[in-house]
C-alpha positions in Angstrom: -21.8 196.2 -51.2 -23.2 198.3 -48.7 -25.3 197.4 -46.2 -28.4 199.1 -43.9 -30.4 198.3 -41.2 -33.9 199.2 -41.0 -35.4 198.8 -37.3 -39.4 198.0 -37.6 -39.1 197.0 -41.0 -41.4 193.5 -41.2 -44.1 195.8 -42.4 -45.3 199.0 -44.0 -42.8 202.2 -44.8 -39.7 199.8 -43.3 -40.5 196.8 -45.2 -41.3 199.4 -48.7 -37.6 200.8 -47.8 -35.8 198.0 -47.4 -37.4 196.7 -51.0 -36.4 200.1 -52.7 -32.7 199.8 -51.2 -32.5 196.1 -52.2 -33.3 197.1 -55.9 -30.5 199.6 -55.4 -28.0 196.9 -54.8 -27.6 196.8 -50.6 -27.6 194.4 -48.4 -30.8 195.3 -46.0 -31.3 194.0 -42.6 -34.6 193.8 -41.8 -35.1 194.9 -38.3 -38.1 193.0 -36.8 -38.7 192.1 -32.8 -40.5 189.2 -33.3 -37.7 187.1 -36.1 -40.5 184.6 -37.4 -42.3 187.2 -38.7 -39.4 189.2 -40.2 -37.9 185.5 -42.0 -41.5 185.1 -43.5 -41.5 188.8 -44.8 -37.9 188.2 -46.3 -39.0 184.3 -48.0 -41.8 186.2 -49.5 -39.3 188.8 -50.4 -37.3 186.2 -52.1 -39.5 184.2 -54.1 -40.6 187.6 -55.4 -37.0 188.6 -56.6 -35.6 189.9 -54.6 -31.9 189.5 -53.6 -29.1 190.5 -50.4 -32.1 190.6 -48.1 -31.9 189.0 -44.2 -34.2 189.5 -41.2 -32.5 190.3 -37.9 -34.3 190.1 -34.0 -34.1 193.5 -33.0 -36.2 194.8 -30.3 -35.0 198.4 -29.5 -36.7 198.8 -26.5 -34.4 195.8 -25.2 -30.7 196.3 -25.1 -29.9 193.1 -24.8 -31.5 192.6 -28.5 -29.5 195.4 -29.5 -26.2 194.8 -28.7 -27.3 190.6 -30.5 -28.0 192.5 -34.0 -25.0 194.8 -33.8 -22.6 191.5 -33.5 -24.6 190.0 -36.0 -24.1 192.6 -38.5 -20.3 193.0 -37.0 -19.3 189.4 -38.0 -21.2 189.2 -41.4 -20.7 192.4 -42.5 -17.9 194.0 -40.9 -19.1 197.5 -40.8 -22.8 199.3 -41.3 -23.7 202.2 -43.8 -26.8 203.2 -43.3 -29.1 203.1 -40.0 -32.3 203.9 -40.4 -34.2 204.1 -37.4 -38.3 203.5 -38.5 -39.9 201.3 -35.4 -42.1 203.7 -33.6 -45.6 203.7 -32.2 -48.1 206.0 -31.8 -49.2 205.2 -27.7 -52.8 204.8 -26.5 -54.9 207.0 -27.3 -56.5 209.6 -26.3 -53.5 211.7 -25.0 -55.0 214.6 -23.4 -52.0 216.7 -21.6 -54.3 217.4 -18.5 -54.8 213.2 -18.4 -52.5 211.8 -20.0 -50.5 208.8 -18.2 -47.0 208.7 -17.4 -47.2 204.9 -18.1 -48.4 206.0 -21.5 -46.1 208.7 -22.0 -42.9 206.5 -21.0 -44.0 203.7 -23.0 -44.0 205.9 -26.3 -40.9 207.2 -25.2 -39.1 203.9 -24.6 -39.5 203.1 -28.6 -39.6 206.7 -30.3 -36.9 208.0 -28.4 -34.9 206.2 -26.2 -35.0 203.0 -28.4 -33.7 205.4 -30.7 -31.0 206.3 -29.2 -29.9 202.9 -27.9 -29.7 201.5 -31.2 -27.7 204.6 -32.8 -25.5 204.9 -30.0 -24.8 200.7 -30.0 -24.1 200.6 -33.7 -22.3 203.9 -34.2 -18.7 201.9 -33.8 -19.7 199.6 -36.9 -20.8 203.1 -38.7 -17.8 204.2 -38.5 -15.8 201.7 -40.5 -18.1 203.0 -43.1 -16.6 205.2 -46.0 -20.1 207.3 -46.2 -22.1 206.5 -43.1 -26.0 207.8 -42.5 -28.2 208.0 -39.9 -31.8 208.8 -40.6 -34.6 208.9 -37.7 -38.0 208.4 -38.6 -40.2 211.5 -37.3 -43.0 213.4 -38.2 -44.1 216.7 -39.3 -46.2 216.0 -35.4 -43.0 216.8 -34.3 -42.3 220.3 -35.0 -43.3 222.2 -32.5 -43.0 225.8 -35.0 -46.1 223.8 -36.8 -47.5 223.5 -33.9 -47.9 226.7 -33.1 -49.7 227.9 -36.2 -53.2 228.1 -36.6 -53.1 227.6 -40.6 -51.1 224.3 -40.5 -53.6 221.7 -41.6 -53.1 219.5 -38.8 -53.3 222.3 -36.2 -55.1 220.5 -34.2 -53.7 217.4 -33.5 -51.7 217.5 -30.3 -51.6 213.8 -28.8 -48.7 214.3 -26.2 -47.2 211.4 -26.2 -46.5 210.8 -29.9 -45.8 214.5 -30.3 -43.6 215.1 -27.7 -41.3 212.0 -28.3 -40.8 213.0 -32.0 -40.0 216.4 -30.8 -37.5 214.8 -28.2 -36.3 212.7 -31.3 -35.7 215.7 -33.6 -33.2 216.8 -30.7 -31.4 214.3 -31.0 -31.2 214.6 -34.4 -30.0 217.9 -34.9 -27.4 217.5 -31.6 -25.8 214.4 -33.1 -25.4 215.6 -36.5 -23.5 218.4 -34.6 -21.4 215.8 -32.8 -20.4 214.4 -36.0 -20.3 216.9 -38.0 -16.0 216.7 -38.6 -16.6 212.9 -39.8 -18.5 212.0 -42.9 -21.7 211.1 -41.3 -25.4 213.0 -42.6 -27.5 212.5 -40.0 -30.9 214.0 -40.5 -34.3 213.7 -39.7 -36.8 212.3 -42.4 -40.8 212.7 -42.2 -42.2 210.3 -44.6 -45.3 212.5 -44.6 -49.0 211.0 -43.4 -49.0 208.0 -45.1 -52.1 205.5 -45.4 -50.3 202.5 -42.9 -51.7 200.0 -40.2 -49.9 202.4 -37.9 -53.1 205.3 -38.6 -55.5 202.5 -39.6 -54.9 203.4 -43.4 -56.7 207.2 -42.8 -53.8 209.2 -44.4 -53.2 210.0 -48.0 -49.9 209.1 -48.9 -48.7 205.7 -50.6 -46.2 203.8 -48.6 -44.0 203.2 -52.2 -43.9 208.1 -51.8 -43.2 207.3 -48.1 -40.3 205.4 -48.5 -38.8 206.5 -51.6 -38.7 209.6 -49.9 -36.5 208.3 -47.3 -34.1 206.8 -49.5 -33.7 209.6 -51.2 -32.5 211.6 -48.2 -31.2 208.9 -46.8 -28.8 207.5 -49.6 -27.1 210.3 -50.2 -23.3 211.9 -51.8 -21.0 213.7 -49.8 -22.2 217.1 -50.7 -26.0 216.4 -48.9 -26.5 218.0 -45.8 -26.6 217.2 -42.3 -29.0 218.3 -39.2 -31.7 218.9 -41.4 -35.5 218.0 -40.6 -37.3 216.6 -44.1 -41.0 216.1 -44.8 -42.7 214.7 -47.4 -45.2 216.9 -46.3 -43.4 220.0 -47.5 -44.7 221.2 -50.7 -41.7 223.8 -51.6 -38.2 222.4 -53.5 -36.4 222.7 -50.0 -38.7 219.6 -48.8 -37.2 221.1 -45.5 -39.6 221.1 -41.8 -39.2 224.1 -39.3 -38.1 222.2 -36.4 
């Protein structure tokens, strides 16, 4: 059976994609910093059906919570699959570039992108034992800074620094650690669900959180023959479903 971890996942677009994988038949850990929250997401989960589903305390800001999940999964499962890094946050608003805090800047940062990285980099040994291992961070179309610099994208406009910048620091690391690995059998790409209707936006966009994550496991649980270093969006209307970085 193969196994995933979902960071953020006690709610919204995590908890939707660890559902959708359980149906497929893996074991999903559902990564949640506060664990009484995550175990009464996962009873609910069970008395509704569902099966191979256990919350984990993971806070990725905190290394020390990190390094606790990774032996977790190391002596229950021996190895991991699929990582799918989701927790994010969006950071106070308004973030103006000319005001803008550094507080507020760093503090996005510590989750979107160096949380990010901690986690990947803690559980990469246990990714490799995998036959087929993925790694797929959470970004947004916000992200792309080629979108950001035209006029006729329909969300021109929106340019909060702190939530755009990290996801733009977060496609980097994408696309330079798919490189990195690109003589093993890892796909590691980045995956925008698309604007989805969530707590995280206050329910304002118009995308379902069932589209949101069934897009992510669909670029996420993939053959040998799916690329690597590749930006998707849900957001992308043409077959490609690829995003200009």
């Amino acid at each position: 059976m193969k196994s995933a971890l979902i960071t953020g996942a006690n709610r919204s677009i995590g908890l939707e994609t660890a559902k959708q994988l359980s149906e497929k038949g893996l074991f999903v850990y559902i990564g949640s910093r506060d664990l009484a929250k995550g175990e009464e997401v996962v009873n609910e989960l069970i008395q509704n059906g569902f099966q191979n589903i256990k919350a984990i305390q993971i806070d990725v800001t905190d290394a020390k919570s990190v390094l606790a999940a990774k032996n977790i999964v190391e002596k229950e499962q021996g190895k991991l699959d699929l990582l799918i890094n989701n927790a994010g946050v969006l950071g106070a608003l308004p973030q103006e570039p000319s005001t803008n805090s550094i507080e507020n800047i760093q503090q996005t940062f510590d989750t979107n992108f160096f949380g990010v990285i901690t986690v990947t980099q803690t559980f990469l040994e246990l990714l490799k034992k995998s036959d087929s291992p993925r790694i797929s961070n959470i970004t947004s179309g916000l992200g792309s800074l080629t979108l950001h610099s035209d006029p006729t994208w329909k969300y021109y406009a929106v340019k909060a620094l702190s939530y755009v910048s990290s996801k733009a620091a977060l496609n980097a690391f994408t696309v330079t650690l798919a490189y990195e690995l690109r003589d093993l059998p890892f796909k590691v790409n980045a995956i925008d669900p698309g604007y989805t209707a969530t707590d995280f936006n206050h329910f304002n966009g118009p995308g379902s959180v069932e589209s949101a994550a069934g897009f992510i496991v669909k670029h996420t649980l993939t053959d040998e023959n799916a690329p690597t270093g590749k930006f998707f969006s849900n957001d992308i209307e043409d077959e490609s479903e690829e995003s200009p970085w």
